[in-house]
C-alpha positions in Angstrom: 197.1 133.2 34.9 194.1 135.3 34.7 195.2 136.7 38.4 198.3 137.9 36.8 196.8 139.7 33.9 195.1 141.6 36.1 197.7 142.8 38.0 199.5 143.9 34.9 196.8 145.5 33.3 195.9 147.2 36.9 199.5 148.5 37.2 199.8 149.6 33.5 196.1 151.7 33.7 197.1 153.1 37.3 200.0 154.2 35.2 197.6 155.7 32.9 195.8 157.0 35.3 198.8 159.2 36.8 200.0 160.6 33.4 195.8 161.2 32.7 195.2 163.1 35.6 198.4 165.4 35.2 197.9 166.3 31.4 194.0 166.7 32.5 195.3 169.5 34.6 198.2 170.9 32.6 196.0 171.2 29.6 197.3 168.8 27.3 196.5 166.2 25.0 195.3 162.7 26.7 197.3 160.7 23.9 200.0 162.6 22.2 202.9 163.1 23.5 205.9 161.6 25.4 205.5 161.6 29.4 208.0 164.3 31.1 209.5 164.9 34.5 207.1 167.6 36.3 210.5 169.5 37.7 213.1 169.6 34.5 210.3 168.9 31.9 213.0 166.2 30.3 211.2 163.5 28.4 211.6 160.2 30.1 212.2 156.6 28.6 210.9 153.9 28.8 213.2 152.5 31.2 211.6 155.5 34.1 208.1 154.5 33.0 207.8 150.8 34.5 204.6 150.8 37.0 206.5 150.8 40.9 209.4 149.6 39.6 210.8 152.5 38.2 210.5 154.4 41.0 211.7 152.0 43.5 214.6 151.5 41.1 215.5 155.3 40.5 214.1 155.8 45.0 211.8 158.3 44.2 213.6 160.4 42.2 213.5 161.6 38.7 216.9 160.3 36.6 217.9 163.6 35.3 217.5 166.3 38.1 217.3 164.4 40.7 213.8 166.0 42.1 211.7 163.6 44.1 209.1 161.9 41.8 205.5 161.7 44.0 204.7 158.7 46.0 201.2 159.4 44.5 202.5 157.8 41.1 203.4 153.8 42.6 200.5 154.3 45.2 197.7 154.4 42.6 199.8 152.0 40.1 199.5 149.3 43.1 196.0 150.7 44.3 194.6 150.4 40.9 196.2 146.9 40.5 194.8 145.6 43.6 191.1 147.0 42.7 191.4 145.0 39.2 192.3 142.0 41.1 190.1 142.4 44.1 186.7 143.1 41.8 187.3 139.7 40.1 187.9 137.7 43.0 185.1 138.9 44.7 182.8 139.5 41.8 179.2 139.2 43.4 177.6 137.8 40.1 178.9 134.8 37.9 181.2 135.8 35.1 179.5 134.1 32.3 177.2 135.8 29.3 176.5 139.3 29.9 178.4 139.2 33.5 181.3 139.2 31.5 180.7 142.6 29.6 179.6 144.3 32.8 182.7 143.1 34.2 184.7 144.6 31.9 183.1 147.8 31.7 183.5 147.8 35.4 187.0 147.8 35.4 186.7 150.9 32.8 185.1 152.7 35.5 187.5 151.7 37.9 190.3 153.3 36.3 187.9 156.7 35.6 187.1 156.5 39.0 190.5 156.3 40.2 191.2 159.3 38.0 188.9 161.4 39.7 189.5 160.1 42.9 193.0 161.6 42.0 192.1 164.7 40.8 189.9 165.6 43.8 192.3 164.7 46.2 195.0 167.0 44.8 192.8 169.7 43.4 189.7 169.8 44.7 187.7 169.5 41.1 185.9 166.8 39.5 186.8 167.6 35.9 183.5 167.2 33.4 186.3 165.9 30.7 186.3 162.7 33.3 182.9 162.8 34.4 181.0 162.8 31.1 182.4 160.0 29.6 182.3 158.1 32.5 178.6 158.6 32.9 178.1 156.8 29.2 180.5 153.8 29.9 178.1 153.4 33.5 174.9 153.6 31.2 176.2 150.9 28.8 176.5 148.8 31.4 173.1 149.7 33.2 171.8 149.2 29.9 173.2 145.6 29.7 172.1 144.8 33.2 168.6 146.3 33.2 168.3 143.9 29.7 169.4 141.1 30.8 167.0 141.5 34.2 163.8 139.3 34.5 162.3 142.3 35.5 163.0 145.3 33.2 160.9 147.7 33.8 161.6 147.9 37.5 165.0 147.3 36.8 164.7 150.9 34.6 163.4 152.6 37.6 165.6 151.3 40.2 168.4 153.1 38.4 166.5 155.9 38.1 165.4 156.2 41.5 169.3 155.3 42.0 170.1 158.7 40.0 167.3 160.9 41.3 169.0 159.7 45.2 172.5 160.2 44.0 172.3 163.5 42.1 169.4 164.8 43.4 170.4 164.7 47.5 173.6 166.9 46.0 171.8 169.1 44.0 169.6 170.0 47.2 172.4 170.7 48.8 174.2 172.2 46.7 171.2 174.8 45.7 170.3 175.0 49.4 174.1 176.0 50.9 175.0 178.0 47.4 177.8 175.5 47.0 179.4 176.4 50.1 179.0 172.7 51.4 179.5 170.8 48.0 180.4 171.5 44.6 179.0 171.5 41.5 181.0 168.3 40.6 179.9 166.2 43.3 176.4 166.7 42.2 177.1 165.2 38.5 179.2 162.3 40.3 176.2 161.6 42.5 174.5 161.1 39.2 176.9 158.9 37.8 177.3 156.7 41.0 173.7 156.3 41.3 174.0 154.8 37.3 176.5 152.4 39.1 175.0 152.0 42.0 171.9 150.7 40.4 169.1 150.9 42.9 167.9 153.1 46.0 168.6 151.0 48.7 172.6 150.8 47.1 172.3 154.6 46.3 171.6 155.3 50.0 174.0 152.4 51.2 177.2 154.3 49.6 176.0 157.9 50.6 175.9 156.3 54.4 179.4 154.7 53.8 180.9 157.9 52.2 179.6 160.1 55.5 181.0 157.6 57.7 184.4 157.5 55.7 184.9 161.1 55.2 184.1 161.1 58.9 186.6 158.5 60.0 189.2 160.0 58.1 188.3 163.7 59.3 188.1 163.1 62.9 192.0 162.1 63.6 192.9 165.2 61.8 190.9 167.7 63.9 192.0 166.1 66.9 195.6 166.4 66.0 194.6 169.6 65.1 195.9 169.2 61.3 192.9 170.3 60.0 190.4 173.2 61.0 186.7 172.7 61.8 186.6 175.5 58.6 188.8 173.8 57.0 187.1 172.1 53.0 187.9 168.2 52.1 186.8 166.9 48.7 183.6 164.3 49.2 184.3 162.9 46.3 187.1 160.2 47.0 184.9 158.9 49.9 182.0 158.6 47.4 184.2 157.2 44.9 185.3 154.3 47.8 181.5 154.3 48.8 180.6 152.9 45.7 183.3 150.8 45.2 182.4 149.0 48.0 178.7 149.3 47.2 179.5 147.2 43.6 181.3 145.0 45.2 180.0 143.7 48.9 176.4 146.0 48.4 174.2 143.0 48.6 176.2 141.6 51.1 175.9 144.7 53.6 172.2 145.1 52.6 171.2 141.5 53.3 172.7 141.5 56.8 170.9 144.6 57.3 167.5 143.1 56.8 168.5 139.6 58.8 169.2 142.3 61.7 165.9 144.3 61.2 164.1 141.0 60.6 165.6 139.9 64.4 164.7 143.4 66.0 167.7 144.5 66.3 
């Protein structure tokens, strides 16, 4: 039962997440207002608004002119769907008491994240209007962990030290290149990955993994010469997958590390 829930809610918020990053961009209201085709501007029903199903129904198109609706819109539907239900069945941490909350608030981030994630891709900005609140829901829920720790204070300055590696590698670089090598926004979403992240040793773990992600996915394109060695890719989905993967199989990753190190390897 519960497996199902999540995949409606996931579907129904990566809905959300479509309409939130479009009106972001166009301007308009988060809440009000009836969603509309991008091409005719005609106000669609309820019918053309099922997560996936709508647009496998109508094949991609929009009911009243015909245009081709994005394959952006059921990607992040089933993407965001898949996350919900991924995070809880592997869910590092027992889901009783306070896990529960932090659960919760995790899957708020998830669809903020996603929103982002979104935005970057398409326009190369990581909007403060998505940023900012996200950075409160991620320090409720550090709040919630750090007091239910046995160890408070150095739970405190874990995510500290967390934020100081997060935002402050960025800012460096940022300052140091003039913003020619990142933007502004990925130095606040280094901050508020590092609140997520929750200690150094995971703040360092999903900078590594974003590098070697943003490299993975660069490479093939140079060599079929698709993209330029000039050519500028947002960092901020591969940070956004870094840390995703950091919440979920961090401890994981960062206890085989030390088994190798302890063996010399």
């Amino acid at each position: 039962m519960i497996y199902a829930v999540l995949v409606l809610l996931g579907l129904c918020f990566g809905s959300f997440v479509n309409a939130l990053v479009w009106r972001l961009h166009e301007h308009k209201d988060w809440v009000k207002g009836r969603s509309i085709c991008v091409h005719c501007k005609r106000e669609l029903a309820a019918k053309d608004l099922v997560p996936v199903a709508s647009w496998l129904w109508l094949r991609g198109k929009c009911r009243y002119c015909r245009k081709p609706i994005s394959a952006q819109y059921p990607l992040v539907e089933t993407a965001t769907a898949l996350l919900f239900t991924g995070s809880y069945i592997v869910w590092p941490l027992v889901l009783t008491g306070s896990q529960v909350a932090v659960f919760a608030l995790w899957l708020v981030l998830l669809v903020g994240l996603m929103a982002l994630l979104v935005y970057d891709l398409r326009w190369m900005l990581l909007p403060d209007k998505l940023i900012i609140p996200l950075t409160g829901v991620a320090a409720v829920q550090a709040l919630i962990i750090i007091l239910g720790s046995s160890h408070t204070l150095r739970a405190l300055v874990d995510v500290a030290l967390a934020v100081a590696i997060g935002g402050g590698l960025f800012y460096v670089l940022f300052q140091v290149s003039g913003g020619k090598w990142i933007g502004g926004g990925d130095v606040k979403l280094g901050g508020l990955l590092g609140i997520i992240a929750g200690t150094p040793a995971r703040s360092l773990l999903l900078i590594f993994l974003a590098a070697v992600l943003g490299s993975l996915a660069s490479l093939p394109l140079l060599a079929s010469k698709r993209l330029k060695p000039k050519s500028v890719i947002p960092f901020g989905p591969f940070l956004i997958l870094g840390v995703i993967i950091v919440v979920l199989f961090g401890g994981q990753i960062l206890d085989w590390y030390e088994q190798l190190f302890s063996l010399g390897v």
